[in-house]
C-alpha positions in Angstrom: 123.3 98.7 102.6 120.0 97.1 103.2 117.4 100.2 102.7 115.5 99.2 105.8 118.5 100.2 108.1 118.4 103.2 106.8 114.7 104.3 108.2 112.1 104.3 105.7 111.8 102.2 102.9 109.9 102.3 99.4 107.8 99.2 100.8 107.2 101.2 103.6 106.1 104.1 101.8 104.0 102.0 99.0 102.2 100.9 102.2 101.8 104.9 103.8 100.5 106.0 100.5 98.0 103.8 99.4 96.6 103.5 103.1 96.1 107.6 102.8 94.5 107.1 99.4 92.2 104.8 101.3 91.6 106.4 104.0 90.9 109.2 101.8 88.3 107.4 99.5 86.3 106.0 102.8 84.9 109.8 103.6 82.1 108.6 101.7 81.2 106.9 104.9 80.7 109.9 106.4 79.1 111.8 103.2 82.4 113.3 102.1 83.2 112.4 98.8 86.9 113.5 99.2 88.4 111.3 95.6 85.1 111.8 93.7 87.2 113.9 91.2 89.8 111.4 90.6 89.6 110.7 86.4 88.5 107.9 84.7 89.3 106.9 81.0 86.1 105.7 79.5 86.3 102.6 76.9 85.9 105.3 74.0 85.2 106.0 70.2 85.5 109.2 68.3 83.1 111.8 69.1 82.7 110.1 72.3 83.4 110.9 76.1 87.1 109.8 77.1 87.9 111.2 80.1 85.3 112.0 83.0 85.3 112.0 87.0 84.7 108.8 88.7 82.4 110.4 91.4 78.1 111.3 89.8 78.5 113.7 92.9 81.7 115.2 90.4 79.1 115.0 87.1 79.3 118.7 85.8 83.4 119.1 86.3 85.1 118.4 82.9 87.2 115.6 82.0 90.2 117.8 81.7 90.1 119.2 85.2 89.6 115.9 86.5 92.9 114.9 85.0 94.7 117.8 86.2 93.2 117.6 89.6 94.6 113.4 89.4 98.1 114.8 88.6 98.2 117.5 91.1 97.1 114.9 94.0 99.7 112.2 92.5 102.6 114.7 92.4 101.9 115.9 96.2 101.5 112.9 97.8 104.6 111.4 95.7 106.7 114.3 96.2 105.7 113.8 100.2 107.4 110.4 100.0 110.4 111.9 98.2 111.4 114.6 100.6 110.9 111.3 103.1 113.1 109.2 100.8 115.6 112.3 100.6 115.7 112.3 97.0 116.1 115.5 94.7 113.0 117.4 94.7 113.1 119.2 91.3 114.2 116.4 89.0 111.5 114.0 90.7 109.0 116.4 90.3 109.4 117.4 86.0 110.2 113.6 85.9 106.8 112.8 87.8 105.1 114.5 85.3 106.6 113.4 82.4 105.5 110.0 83.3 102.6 110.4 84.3 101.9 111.7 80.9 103.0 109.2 79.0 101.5 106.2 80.8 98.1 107.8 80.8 98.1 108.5 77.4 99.1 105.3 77.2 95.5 104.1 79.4 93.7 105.8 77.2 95.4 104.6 73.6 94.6 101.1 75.0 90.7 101.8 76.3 90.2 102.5 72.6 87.3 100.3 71.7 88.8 98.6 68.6 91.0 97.1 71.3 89.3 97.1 74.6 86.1 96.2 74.5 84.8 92.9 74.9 82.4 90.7 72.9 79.4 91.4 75.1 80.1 95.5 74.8 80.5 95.8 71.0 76.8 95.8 70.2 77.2 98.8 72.8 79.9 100.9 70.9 77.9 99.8 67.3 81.2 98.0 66.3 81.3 94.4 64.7 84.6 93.4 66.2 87.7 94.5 68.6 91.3 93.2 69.7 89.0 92.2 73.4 91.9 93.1 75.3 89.6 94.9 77.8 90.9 98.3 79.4 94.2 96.4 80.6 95.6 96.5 76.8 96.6 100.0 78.5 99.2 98.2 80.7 100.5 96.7 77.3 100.8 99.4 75.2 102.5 101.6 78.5 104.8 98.4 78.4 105.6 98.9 74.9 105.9 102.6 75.1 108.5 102.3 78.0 110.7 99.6 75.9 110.5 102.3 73.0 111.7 105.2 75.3 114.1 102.7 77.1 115.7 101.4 74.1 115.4 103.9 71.4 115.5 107.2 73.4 118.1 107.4 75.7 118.3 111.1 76.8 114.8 111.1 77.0 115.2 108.3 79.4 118.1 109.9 81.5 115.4 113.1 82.3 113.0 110.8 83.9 115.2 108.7 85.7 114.6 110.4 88.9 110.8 109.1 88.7 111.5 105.8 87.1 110.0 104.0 90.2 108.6 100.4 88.9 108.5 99.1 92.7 106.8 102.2 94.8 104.3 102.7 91.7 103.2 98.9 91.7 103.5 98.3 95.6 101.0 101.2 96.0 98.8 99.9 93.5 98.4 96.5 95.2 97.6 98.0 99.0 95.0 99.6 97.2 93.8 96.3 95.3 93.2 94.8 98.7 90.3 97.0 99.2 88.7 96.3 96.1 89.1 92.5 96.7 86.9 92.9 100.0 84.7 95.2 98.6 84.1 92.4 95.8 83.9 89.5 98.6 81.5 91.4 100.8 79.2 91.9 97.1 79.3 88.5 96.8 78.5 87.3 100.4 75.3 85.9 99.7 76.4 84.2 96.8 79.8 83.4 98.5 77.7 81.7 101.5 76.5 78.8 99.2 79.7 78.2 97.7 82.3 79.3 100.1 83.4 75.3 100.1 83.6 75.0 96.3 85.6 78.9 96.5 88.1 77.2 99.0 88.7 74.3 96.9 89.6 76.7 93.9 92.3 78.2 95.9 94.0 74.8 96.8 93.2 74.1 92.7 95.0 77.5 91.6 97.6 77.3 95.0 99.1 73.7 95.0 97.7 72.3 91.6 98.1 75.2 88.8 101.6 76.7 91.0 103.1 73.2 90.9 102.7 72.1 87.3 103.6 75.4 85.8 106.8 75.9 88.2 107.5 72.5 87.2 107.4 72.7 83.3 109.2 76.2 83.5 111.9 74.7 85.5 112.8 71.0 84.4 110.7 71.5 80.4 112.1 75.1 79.5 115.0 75.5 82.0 114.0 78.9 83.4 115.9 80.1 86.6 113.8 80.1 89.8 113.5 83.4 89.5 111.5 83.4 85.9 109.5 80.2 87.1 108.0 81.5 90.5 106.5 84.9 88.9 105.3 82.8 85.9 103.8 80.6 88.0 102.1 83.1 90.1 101.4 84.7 86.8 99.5 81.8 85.2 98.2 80.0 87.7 96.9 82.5 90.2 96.1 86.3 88.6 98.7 88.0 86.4 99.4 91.0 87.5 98.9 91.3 90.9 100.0 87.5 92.1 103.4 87.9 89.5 104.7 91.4 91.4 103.8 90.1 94.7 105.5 86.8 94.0 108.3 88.8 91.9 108.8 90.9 96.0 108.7 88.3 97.5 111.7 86.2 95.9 113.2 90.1 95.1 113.1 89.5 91.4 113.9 91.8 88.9 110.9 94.0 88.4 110.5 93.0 84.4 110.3 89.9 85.1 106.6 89.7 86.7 105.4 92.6 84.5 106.5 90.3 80.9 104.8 87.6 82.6 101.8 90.2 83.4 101.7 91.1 79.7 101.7 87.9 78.7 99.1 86.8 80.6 96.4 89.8 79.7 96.9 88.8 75.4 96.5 85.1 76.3 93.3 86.4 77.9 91.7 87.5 74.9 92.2 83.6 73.3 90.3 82.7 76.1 87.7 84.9 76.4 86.9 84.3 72.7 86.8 80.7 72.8 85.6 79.5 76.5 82.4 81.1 76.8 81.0 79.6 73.2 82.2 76.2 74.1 80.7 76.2 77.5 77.4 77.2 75.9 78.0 74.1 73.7 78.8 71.5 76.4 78.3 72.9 79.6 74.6 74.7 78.9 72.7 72.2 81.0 75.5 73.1 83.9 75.8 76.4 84.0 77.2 77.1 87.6 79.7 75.0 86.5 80.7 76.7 83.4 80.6 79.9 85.2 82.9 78.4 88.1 85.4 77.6 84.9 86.0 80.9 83.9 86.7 82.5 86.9 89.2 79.4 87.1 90.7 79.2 83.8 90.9 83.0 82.5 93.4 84.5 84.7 93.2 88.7 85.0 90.5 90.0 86.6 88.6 92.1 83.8 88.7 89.2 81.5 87.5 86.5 84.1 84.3 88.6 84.9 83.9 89.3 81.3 83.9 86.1 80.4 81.9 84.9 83.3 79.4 87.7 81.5 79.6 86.2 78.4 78.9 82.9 79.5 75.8 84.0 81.5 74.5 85.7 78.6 75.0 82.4 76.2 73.7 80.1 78.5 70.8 81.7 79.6 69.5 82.1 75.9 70.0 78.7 75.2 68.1 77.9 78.2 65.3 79.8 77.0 64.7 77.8 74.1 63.8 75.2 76.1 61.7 77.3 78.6 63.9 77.7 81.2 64.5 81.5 82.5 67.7 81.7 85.0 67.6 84.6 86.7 70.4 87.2 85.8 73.3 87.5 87.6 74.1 84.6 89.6 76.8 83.1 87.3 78.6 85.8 86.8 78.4 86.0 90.2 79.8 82.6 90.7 82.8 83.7 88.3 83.9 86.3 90.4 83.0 85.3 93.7 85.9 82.2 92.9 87.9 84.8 91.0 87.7 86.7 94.5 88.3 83.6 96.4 91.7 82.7 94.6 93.0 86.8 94.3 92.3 87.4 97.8 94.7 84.8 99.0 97.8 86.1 96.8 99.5 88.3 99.5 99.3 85.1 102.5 101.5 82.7 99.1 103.9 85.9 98.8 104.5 85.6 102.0 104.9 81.9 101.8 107.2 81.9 99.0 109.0 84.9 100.8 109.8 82.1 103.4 110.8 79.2 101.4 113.2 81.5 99.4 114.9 82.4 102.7 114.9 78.9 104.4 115.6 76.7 101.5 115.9 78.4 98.7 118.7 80.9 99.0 120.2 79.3 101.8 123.8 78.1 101.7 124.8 75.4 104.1 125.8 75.3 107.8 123.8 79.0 107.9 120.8 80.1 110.4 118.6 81.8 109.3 117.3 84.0 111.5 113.4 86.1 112.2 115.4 89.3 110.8 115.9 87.6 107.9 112.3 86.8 107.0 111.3 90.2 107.7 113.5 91.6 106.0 112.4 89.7 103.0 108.7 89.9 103.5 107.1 92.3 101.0 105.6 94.9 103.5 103.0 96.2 100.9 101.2 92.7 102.0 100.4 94.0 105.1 99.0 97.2 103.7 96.9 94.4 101.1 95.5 93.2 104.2 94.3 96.0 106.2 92.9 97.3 103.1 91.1 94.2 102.6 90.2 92.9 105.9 89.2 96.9 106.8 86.5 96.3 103.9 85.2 93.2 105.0 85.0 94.0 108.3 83.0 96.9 107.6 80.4 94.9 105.1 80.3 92.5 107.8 79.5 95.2 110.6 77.7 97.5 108.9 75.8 96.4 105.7 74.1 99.3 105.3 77.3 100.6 104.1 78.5 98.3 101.1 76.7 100.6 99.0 79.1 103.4 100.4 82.3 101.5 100.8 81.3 100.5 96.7 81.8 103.8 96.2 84.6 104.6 97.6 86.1 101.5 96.4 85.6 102.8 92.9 86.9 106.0 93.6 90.3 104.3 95.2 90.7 102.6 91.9 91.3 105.1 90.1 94.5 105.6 91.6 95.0 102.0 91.6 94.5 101.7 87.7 97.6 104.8 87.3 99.6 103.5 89.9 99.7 100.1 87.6 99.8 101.8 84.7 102.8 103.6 85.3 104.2 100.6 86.5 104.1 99.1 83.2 105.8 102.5 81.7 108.7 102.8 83.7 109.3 98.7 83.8 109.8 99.6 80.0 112.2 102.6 80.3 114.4 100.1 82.5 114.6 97.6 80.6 117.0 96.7 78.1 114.3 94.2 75.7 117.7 92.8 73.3 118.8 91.6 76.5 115.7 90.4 77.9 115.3 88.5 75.0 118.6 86.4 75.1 117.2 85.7 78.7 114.2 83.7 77.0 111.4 86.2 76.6 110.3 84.0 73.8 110.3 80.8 75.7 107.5 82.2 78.3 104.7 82.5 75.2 105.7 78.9 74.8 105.0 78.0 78.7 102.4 80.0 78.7 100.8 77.7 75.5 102.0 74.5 77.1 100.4 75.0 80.7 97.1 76.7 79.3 96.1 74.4 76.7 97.7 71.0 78.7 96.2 71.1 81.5 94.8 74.6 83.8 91.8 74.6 81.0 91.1 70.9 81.7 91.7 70.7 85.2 89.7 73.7 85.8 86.9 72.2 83.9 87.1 69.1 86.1 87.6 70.8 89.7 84.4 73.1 88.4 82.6 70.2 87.3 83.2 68.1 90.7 82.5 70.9 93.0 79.4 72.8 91.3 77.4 69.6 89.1 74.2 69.6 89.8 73.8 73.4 90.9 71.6 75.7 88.9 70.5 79.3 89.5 67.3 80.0 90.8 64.7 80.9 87.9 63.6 84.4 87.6 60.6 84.9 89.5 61.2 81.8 91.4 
């Protein structure tokens, strides 16, 4: 029986919780900081601080607490949605717990500097190298730890069954991401202003261009099923994570699939963020808006784009000092993720669009109708809680700019919950998943697209789109 006939739905509740978390996280608009304990996990070393409160207004409350005082909010306003869902109470709850455990001691094994941080943080942590994978290796390793638990510890697996919830967890997470997005868009306005045409054209780039030739080469090259090809495409083309689970909803894929594509797509990251920013010093130096528009075009998760953007900044600009010139700080990494923003920002209107080729052409058998029903049954509903999030945010940067530094804020305080919500994701995709199986499906064959499409033709074409749309404009020099 379709769940929707039934009342309430886990779409349905993805969308009421992470709407209450942001509701929540906006009292700092009215000076009540009501998520400021929510815990962080720090990018850490030994002898250093791993776990602290987002919030400074939270400063003196120990890590420890703040953890506790995450768990405690997660369980109620989970356990909440499973008395709604009419699931049993008791083994929900010890399962809750159990995986929330795991996964964040899975966050924090992959914050680890060795593995997280980037090239531009090491001379921060005194280290002379690190795996780069930025704070998302977490997602990795909590993918990895699920696939051990899955595969190798059965009864283990059995007890948290009850909470094994890939699609609530990750539907959550995304109606929170829409908030960030908007808070990032509305940072970025002034910026976004002089190149809101260039930003557009890097959606059509990533939407019709990137989408097209990697469904195309997963399809007719490496004979993937549709419903491989779609999320992979999502996955490489658009954002990894978040644009391969909305795409995986919207053609109802199984949930591994976008999450191995998401995986895949945060270790290829690291092969570009160690290579693109030294060669756009080397070729692009005299352009730097367009070798900051490349990375936010070519390096596809979110941490990794800014970071490279970052990178590139700090390259260029003291290269451009040798011959006199002073850019002033900021604006292309500003560029990066102002056309990272642009492209992310559009991934729940494509899931939607996919959501209604899949149910007019896709899956359709001939002689049938397909009917309005139909495409609403199949729209991913968490979309619509990624837009109010989003489009609340920007309306409110818009209206009342005196409050971005607020909304910021509570933004960062909303993550939080995002970042577990994903995180646990990851886990519980794991304990699901059977990986001998997924294997004889092709799990190999993706690294191989992944290769193909990077290194063909999203690196080059990026460079050329960046190149057409942003040649010729240059920061503005300090003091200028």
């Amino acid at each position: 029986m379709n769940p929707e006939k039934r009342g309430l739905s886990e779409d349905w509740l993805a969308v009421l919780i992470g709407l209450a978390i942001f509701l929540l996280s906006l009292g700092t608009l009215a000076g009540l900081d009501l998520l400021g304990w929510g815990v962080k996990a720090n990018v850490w070393l030994p002898g250093k601080a791993i776990l602290a409160p987002v919030s400074v207004a939270y400063g003196k409350l120990p890590g420890g607490v703040a953890l506790l005082a995450t768990y405690l909010f997660l369980l109620a306003i989970t356990t909440l949605g499973a008395v709604a869902m009419r699931w049993k109470i008791g083994p929900f709850v010890a399962g809750f717990t159990a995986v929330f455990g795991l996964s964040f001691l899975c966050w924090v094994a992959g914050s680890y500097a060795y593995i997280a941080a980037t090239p531009d943080k090491l001379k921060a942590f005194g280290i002379s190298w690190s795996l780069n994978l930025t704070a998302e290796a977490g997602f990795v390793v909590a993918l990895l730890a699920g696939l051990l638990v899955g595969n190798f510890l059965p009864a283990v697996a059995a007890r948290l069954t009850p909470a094994i919830r890939p699609e609530l967890y990750v539907k959550t997470a995304i109606v929170l991401l829409g908030g960030l997005f908007g808070v990032s868009a509305v940072e970025q306005s002034v910026l976004a202003k002089a190149v809101v045409f260039r930003g557009l054209c890097a959606i059509v780039e990533a939407y019709l261009i990137y989408w097209a030739l990697v469904y195309f080469v997963a399809r007719k090259v490496f004979k993937f099923s549709r419903e491989w090809a779609a999320p992979l495409a999502s996955g490489i083309s658009i954002c990894g994570v978040s644009a391969a689970i909305a795409t995986g909803a919207a053609i109802r894929a199984r949930p591994i699939v976008p999450v191995m594509v998401s995986s895949l797509v945060v270790i290829f990251a690291v092969v570009e963020l160690l290579v693109l920013p030294f060669a756009a010093q080397h070729f692009l130096h005299k352009e730097p808006m367009v070798a900051a528009a490349w990375m936010g075009l070519a390096v596809k998760t979110d941490g990794a784009a800014v970071a490279s953007g970052a990178m590139t900044e700090s390259l260029i600009r003291a290269r451009a000092a040798e011959d006199g010139v002073n850019y002033r700080e900021g604006w292309m990494v500003g560029t990066t993720t102002t056309v990272k923003v642009f492209i992310d920002m559009f991934i729940g209107v494509w899931a939607n669009v996919l959501a209604v080729i899949w149910c007019t052409r896709i899956e359709r058998r001939p002689g049938d109708k397909v009917r309005l029903v139909e495409i609403w049954q199949r729209f991913p509903k968490f979309v619509i809680g990624y837009a109010v999030t989003f489009v609340a945010v920007l309306l409110i940067g818009m209206l009342a700019p005196s409050l971005v530094g607020k909304t910021k804020a509570a933004m960062a305080e909303a993550n939080v919950f995002r970042g577990m919500f994903f995180v646990m994701t990851f886990f519980t995709i794991g304990v699901v998943s059977n990986f001998k199986k997924l294997w004889e499906e092709g799990i190999g064959k993706l690294a191989a697209v992944y290769v193909v499409c990077l290194f063909g033709f999203i690196i080059w074409i990026g460079l050329v789109i960046s190149w057409l749309f942003f040649h010729g404009v240059k920061p503005p020099l300090a003091g200028g």
